[in-house]
KEVODO-917112 format. One record per atom (N, C-alpha, C): residue number from 1; residue in one letter; atom name; x, y, z. Coordinates in nm, 3 decimals. Each point is the difference from the previous one (the first is absolute). Layout:
<recs>
@nr->NUM; rest->A; atom->CA; X->X; Y->Y; Z->Z;
...
</recs>
This chain:
<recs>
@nr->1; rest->X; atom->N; X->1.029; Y->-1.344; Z->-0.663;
@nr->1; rest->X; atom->CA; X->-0.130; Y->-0.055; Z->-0.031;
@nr->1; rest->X; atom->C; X->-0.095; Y->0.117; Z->-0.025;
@nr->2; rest->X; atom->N; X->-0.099; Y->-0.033; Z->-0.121;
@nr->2; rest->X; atom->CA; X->-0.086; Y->0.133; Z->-0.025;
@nr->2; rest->X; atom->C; X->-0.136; Y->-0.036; Z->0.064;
@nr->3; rest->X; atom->N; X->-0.061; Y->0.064; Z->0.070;
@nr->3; rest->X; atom->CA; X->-0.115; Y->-0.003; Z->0.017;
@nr->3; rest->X; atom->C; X->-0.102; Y->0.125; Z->-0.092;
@nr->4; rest->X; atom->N; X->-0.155; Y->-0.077; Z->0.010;
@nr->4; rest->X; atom->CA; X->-0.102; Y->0.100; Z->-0.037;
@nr->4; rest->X; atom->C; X->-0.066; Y->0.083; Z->0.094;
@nr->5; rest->X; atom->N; X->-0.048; Y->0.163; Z->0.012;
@nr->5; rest->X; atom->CA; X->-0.022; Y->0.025; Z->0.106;
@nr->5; rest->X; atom->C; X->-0.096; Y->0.056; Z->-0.034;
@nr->6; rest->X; atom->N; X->-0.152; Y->-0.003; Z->0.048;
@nr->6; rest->X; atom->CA; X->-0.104; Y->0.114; Z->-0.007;
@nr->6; rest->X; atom->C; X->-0.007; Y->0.037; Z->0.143;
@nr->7; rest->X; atom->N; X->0.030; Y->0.199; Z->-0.047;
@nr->7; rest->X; atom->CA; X->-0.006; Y->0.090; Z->0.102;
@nr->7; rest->X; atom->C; X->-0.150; Y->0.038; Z->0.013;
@nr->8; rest->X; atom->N; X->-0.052; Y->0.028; Z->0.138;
@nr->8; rest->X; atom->CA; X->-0.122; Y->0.088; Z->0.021;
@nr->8; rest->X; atom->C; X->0.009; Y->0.131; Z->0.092;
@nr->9; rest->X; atom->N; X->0.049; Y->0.073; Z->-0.090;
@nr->9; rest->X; atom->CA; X->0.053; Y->0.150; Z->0.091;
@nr->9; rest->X; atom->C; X->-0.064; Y->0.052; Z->0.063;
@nr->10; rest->X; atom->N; X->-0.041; Y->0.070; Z->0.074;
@nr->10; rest->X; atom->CA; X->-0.063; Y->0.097; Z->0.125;
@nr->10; rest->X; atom->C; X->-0.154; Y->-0.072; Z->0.084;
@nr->11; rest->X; atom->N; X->0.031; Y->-0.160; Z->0.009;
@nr->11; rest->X; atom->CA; X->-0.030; Y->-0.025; Z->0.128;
@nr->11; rest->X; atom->C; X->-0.021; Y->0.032; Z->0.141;
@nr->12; rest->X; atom->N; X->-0.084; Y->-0.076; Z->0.042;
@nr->12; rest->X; atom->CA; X->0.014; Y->0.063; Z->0.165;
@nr->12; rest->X; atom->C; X->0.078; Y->-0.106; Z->0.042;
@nr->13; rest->X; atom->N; X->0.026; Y->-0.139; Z->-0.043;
@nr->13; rest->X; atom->CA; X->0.118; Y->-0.036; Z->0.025;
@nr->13; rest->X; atom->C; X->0.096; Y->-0.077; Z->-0.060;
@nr->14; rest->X; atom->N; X->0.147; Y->-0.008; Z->0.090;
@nr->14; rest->X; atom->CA; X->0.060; Y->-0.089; Z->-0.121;
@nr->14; rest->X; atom->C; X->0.055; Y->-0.160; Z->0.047;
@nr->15; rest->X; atom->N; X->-0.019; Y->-0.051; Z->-0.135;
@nr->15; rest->X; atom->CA; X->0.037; Y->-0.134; Z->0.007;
@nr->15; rest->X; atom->C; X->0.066; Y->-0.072; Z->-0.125;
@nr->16; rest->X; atom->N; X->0.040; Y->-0.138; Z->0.026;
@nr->16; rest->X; atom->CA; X->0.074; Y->-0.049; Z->-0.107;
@nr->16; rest->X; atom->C; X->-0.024; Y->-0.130; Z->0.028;
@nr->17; rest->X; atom->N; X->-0.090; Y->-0.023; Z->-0.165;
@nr->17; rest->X; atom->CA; X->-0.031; Y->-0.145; Z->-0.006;
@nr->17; rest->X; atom->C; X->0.019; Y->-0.070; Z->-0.101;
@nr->18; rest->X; atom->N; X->0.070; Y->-0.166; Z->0.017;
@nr->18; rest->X; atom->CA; X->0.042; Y->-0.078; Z->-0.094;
@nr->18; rest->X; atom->C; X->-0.123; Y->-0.048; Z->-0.071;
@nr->19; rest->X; atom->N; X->-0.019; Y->0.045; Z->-0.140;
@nr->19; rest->X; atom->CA; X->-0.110; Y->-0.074; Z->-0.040;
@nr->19; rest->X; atom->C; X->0.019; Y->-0.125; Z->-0.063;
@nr->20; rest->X; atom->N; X->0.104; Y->-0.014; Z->-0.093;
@nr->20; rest->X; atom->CA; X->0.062; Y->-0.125; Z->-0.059;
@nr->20; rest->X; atom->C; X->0.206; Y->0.018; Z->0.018;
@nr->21; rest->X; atom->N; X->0.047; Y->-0.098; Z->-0.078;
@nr->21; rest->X; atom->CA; X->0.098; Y->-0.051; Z->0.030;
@nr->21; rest->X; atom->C; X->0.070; Y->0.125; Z->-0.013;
@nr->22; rest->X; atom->N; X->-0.017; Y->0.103; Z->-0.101;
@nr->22; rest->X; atom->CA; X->0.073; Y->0.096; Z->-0.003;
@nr->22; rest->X; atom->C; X->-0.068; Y->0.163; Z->-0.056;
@nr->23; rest->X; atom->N; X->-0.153; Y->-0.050; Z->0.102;
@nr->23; rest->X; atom->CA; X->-0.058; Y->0.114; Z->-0.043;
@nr->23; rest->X; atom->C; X->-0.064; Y->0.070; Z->0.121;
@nr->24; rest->X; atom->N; X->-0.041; Y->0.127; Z->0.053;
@nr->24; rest->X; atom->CA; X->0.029; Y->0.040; Z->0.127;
@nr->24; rest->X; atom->C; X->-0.107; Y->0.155; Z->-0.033;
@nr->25; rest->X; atom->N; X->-0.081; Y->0.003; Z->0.108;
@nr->25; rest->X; atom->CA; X->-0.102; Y->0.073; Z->0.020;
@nr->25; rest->X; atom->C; X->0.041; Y->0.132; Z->0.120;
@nr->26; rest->X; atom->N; X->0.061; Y->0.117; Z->-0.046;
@nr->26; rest->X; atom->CA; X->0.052; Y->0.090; Z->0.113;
@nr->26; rest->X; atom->C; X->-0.091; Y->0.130; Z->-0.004;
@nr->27; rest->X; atom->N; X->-0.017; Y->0.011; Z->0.173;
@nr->27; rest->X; atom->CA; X->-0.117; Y->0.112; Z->0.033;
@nr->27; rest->X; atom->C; X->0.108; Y->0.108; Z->0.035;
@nr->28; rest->X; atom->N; X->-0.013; Y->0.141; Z->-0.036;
@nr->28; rest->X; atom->CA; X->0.063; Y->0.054; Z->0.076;
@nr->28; rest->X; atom->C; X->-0.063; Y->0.166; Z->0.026;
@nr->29; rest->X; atom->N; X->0.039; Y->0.071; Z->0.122;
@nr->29; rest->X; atom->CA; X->-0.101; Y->0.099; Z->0.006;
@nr->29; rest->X; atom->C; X->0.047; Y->0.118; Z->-0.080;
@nr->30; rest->X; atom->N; X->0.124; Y->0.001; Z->-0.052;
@nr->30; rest->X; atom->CA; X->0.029; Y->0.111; Z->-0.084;
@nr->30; rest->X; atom->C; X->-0.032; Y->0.058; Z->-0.125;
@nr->31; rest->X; atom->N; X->-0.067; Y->0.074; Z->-0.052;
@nr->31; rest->X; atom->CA; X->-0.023; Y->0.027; Z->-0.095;
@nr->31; rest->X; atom->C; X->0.109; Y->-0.054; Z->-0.139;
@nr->32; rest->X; atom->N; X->-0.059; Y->0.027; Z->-0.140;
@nr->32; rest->X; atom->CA; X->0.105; Y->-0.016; Z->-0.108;
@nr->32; rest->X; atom->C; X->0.038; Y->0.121; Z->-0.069;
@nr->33; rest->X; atom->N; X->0.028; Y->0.103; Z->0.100;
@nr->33; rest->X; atom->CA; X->0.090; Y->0.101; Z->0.020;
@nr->33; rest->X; atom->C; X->0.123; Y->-0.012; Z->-0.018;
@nr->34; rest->X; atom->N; X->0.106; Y->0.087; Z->-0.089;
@nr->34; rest->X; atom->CA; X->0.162; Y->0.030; Z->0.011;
@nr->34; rest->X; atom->C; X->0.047; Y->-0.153; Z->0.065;
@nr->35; rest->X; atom->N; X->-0.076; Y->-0.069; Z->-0.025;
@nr->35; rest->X; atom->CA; X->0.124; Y->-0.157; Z->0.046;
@nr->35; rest->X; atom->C; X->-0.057; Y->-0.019; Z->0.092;
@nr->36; rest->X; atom->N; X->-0.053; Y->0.046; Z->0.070;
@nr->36; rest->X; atom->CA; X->-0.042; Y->-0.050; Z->0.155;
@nr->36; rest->X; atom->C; X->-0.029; Y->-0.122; Z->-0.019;
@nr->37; rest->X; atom->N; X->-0.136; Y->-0.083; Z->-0.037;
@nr->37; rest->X; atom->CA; X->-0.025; Y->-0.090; Z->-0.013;
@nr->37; rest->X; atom->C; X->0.090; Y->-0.086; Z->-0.012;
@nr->38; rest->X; atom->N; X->0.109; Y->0.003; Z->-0.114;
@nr->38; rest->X; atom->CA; X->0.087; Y->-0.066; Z->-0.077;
@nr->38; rest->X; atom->C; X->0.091; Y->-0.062; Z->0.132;
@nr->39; rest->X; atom->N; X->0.012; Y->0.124; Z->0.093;
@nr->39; rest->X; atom->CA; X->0.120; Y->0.009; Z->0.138;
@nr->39; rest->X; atom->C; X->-0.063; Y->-0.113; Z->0.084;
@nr->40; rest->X; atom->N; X->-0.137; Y->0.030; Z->0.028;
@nr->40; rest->X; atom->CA; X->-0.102; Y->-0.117; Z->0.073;
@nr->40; rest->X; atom->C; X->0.025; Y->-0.097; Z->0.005;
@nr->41; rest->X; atom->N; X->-0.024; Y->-0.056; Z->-0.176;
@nr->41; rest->X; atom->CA; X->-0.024; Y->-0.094; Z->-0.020;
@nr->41; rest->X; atom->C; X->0.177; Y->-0.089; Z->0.029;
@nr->42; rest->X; atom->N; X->0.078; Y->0.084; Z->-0.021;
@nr->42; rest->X; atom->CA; X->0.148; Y->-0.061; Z->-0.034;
@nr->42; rest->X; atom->C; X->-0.024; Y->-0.039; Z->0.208;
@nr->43; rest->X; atom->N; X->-0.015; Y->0.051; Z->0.079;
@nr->43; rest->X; atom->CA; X->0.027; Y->0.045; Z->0.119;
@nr->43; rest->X; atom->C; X->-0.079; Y->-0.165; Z->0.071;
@nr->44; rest->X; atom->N; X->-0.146; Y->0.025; Z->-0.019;
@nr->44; rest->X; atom->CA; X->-0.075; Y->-0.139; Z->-0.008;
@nr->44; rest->X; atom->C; X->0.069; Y->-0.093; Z->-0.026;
@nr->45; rest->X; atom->N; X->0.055; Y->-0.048; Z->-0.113;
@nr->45; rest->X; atom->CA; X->0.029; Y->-0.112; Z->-0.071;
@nr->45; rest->X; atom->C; X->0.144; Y->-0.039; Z->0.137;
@nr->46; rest->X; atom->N; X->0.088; Y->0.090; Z->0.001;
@nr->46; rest->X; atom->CA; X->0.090; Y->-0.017; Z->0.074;
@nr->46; rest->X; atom->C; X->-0.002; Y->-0.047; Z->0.155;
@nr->47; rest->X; atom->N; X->-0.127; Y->0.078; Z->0.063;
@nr->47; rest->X; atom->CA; X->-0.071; Y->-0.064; Z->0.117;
@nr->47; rest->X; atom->C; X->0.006; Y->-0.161; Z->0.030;
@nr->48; rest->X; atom->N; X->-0.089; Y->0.005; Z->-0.172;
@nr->48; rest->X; atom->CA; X->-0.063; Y->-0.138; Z->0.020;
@nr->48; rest->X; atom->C; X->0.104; Y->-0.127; Z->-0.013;
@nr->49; rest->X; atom->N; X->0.071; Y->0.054; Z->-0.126;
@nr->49; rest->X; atom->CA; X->0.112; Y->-0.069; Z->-0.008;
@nr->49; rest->X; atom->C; X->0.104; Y->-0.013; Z->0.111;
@nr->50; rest->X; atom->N; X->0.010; Y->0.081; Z->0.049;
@nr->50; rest->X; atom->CA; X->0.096; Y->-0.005; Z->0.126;
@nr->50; rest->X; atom->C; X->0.141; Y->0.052; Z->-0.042;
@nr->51; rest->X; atom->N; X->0.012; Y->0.035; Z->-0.169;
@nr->51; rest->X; atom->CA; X->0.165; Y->0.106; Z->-0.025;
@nr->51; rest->X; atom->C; X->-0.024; Y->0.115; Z->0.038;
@nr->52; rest->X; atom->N; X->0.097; Y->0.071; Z->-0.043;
@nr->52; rest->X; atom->CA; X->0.061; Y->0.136; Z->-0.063;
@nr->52; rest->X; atom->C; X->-0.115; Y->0.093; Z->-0.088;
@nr->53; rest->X; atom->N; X->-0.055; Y->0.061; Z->-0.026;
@nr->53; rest->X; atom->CA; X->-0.025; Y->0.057; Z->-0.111;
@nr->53; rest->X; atom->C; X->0.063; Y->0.031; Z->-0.077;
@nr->54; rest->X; atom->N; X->0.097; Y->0.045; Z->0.007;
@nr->54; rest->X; atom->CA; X->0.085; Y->-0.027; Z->-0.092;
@nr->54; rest->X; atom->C; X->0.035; Y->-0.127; Z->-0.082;
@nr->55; rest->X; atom->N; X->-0.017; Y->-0.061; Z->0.027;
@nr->55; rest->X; atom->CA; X->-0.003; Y->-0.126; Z->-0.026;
@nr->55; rest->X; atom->C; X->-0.054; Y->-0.043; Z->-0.131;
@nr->56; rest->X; atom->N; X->-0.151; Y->0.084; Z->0.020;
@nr->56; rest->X; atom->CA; X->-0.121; Y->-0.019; Z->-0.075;
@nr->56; rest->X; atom->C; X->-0.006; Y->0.132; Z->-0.120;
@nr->57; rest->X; atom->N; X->-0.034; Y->-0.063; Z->-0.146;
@nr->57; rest->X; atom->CA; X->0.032; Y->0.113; Z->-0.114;
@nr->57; rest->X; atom->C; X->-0.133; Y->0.000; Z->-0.028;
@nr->58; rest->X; atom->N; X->-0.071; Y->0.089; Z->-0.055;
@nr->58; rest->X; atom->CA; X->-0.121; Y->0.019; Z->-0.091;
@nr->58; rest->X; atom->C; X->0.063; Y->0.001; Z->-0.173;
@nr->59; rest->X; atom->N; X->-0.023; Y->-0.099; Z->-0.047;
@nr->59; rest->X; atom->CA; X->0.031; Y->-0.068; Z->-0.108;
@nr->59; rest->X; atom->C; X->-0.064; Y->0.146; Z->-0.150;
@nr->60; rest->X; atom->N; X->-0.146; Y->-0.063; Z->0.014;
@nr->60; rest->X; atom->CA; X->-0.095; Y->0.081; Z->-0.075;
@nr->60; rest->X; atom->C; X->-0.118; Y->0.007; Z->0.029;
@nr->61; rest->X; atom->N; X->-0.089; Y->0.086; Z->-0.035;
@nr->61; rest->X; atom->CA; X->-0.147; Y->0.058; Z->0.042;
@nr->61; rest->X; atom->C; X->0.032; Y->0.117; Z->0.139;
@nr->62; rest->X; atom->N; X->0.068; Y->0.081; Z->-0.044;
@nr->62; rest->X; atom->CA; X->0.012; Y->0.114; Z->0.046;
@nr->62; rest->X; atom->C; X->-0.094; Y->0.098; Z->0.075;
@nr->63; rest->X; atom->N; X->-0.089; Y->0.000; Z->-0.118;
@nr->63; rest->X; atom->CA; X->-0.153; Y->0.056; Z->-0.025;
@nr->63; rest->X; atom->C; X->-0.137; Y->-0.056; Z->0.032;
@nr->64; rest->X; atom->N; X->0.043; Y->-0.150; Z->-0.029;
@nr->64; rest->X; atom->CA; X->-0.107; Y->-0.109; Z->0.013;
@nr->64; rest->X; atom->C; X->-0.049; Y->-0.065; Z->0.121;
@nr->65; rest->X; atom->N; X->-0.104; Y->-0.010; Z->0.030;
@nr->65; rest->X; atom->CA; X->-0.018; Y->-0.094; Z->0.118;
@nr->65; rest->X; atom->C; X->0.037; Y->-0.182; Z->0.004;
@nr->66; rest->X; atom->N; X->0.076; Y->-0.020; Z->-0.089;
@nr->66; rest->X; atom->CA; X->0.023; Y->-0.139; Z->-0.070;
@nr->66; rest->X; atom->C; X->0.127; Y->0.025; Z->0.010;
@nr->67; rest->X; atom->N; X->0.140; Y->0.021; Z->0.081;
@nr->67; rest->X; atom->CA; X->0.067; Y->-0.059; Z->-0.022;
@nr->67; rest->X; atom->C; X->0.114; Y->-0.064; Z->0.008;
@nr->68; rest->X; atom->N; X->0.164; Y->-0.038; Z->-0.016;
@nr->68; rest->X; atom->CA; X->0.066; Y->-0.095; Z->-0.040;
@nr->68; rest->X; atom->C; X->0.124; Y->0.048; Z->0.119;
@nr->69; rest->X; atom->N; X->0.003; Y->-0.092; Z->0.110;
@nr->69; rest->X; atom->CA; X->0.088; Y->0.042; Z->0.125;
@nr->69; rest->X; atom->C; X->0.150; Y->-0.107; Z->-0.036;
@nr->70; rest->X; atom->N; X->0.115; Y->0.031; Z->0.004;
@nr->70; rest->X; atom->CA; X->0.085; Y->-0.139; Z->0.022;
@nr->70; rest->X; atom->C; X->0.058; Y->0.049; Z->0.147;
@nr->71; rest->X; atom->N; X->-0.016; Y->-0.106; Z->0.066;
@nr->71; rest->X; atom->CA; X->0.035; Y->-0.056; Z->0.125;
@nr->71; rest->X; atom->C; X->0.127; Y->-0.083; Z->0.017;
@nr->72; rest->X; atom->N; X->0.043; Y->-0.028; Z->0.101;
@nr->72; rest->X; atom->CA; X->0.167; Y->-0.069; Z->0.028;
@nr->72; rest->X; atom->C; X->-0.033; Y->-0.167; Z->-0.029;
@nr->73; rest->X; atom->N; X->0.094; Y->-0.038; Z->-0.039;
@nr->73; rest->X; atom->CA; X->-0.010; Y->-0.184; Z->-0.072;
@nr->73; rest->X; atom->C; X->-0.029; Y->-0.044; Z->0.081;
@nr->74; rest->X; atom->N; X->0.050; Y->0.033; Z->0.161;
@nr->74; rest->X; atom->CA; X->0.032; Y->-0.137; Z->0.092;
@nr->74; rest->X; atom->C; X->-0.170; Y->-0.021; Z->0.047;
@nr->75; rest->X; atom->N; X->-0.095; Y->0.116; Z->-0.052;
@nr->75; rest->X; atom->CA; X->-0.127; Y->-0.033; Z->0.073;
@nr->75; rest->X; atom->C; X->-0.101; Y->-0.086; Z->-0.097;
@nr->76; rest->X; atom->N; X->0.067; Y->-0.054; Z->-0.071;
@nr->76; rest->X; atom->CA; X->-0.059; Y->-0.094; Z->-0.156;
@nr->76; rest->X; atom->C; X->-0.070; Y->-0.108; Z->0.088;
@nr->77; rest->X; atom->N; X->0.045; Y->-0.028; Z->0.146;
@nr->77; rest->X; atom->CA; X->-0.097; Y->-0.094; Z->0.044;
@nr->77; rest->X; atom->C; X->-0.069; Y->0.006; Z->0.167;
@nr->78; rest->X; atom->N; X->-0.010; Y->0.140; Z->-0.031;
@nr->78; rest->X; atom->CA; X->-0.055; Y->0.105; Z->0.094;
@nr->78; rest->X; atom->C; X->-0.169; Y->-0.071; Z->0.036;
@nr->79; rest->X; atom->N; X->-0.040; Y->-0.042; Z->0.094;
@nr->79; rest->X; atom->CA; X->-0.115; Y->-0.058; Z->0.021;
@nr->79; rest->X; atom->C; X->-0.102; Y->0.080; Z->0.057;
@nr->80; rest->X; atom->N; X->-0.135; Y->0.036; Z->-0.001;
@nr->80; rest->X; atom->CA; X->-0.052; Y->0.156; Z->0.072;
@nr->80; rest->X; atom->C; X->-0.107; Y->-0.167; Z->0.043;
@nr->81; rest->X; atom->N; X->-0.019; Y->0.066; Z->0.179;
@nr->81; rest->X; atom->CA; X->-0.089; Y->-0.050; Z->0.031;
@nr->81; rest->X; atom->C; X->-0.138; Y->0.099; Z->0.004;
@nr->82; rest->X; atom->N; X->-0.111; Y->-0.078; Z->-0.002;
@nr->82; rest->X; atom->CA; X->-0.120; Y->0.096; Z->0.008;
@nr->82; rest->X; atom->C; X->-0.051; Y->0.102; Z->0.081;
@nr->83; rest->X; atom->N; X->0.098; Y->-0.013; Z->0.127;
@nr->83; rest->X; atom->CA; X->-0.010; Y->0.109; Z->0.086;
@nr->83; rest->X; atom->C; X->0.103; Y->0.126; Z->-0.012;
@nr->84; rest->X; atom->N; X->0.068; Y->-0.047; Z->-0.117;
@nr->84; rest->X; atom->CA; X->0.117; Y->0.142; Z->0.017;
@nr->84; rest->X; atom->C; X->-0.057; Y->0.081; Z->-0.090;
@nr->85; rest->X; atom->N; X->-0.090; Y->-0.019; Z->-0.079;
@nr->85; rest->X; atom->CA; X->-0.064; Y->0.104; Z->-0.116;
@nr->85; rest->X; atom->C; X->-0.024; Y->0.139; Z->0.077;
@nr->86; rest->X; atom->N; X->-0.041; Y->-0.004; Z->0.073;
@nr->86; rest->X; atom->CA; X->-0.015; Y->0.163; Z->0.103;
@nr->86; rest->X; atom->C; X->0.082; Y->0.028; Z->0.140;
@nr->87; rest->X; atom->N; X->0.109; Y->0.093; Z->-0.110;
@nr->87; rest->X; atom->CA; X->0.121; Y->-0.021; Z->0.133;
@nr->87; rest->X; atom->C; X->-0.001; Y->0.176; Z->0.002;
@nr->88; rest->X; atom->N; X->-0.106; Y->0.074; Z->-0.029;
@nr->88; rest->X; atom->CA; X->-0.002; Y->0.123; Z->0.022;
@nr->88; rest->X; atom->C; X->-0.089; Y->0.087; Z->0.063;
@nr->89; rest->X; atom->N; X->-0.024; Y->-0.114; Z->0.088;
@nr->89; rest->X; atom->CA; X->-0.149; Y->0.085; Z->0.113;
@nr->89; rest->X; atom->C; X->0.069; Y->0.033; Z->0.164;
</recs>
């Protein structure tokens, strides 16, 4: 499953939030340095999701704060309640 992702790099903190069905708002404190961010954001998603990072590919938007994650099938009906959005404090 692909999701959309806007990153906000060098926060004071991080978080990961579902904004629509497959679009997703991620804070993270690392700069968009040599991948760091990119590592964050993959690292977050996996948290939240509850896999592997590995698991999780960065599709495209490399560069971009916009972009394109695919994630594992079986979470196609992955439900986020409103309290799990900040699982990094």
């Amino acid at each position: 499953m692909k999701i959309t992702v806007q990153v906000k790099p060098k926060k004071k903190k991080a978080y990961v939030e579902k904004v629509e069905a497959a679009y997703y708002l991620v804070s993270v404190i690392e700069p968009p340095e040599d991948g760091r961010a990119n590592a964050a954001v993959i690292k977050a998603l996996a948290k939240f999701f509850a896999v592997s990072p590995s698991g999780i590919s960065l599709v495209s938007g490399h560069t971009a704060k916009m972009k394109i994650f695919e994630i594992p099938d079986e979470l196609k009906n992955f439900e986020v309640l409103p309290k799990q959005k900040d699982l990094f404090t």
